[in-house]
C-alpha positions in Angstrom: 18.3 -4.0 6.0 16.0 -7.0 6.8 13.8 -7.2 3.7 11.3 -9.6 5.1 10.4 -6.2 6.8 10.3 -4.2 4.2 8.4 -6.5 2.6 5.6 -7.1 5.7 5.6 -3.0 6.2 4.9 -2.6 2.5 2.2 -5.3 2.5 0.5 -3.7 5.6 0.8 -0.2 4.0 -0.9 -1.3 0.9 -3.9 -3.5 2.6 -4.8 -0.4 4.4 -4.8 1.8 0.9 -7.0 -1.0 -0.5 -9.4 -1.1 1.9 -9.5 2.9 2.3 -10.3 2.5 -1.6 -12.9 0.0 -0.6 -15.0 2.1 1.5 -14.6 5.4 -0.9 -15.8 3.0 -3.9 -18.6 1.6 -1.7 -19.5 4.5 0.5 -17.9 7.5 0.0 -16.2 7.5 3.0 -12.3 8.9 2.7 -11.0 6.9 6.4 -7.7 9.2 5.4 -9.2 12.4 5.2 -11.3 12.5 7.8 -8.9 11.1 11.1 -6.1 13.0 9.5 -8.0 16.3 6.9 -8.4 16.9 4.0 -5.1 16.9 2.1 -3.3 18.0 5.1 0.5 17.2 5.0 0.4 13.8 7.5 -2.6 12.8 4.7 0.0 13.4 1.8 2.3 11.3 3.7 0.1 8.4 4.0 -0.8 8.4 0.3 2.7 8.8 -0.8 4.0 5.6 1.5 1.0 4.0 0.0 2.1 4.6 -3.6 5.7 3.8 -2.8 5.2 0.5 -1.2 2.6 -0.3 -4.5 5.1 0.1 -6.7 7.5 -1.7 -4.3 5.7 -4.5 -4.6 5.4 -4.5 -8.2 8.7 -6.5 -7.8 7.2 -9.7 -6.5 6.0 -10.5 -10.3 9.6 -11.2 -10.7 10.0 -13.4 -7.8 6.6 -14.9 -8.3 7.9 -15.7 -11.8 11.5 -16.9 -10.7 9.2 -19.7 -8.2 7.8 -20.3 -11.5 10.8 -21.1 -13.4 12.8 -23.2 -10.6 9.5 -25.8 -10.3 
């Protein structure tokens, strides 16, 4: 699998989570909810790739800290 992919896709899928945070915290605007509904099963979807690619990149601390080391 070509991880620079993975790692773009995941990137991409977390910006937009971000930002759809962004504008509930500012203006109580859900962009999820209302193109997709309420908690409807394609919304679920999108917040569970969201949380999985978050958590994916929880792994770049340890290449961020491997750059670190080899400096």
């Amino acid at each position: 699998m070509d991880y620079k992919f993975l790692q773009y896709f995941a990137l991409t899928v977390t910006i937009i989570g971000a930002v759809n945070w962004g504008l509930i915290g500012f203006f109580n605007l859900n962009l999820v909810s209302l193109i997709f509904g309420s908690m409807s099963w394609i919304s679920r979807i999108i917040y569970g790739l969201v949380g999985l690619c978050g958590l994916y990149l929880l792994s770049l601390y340890g290449v961020i800290g491997q750059e670190r080391q080899d400096m």
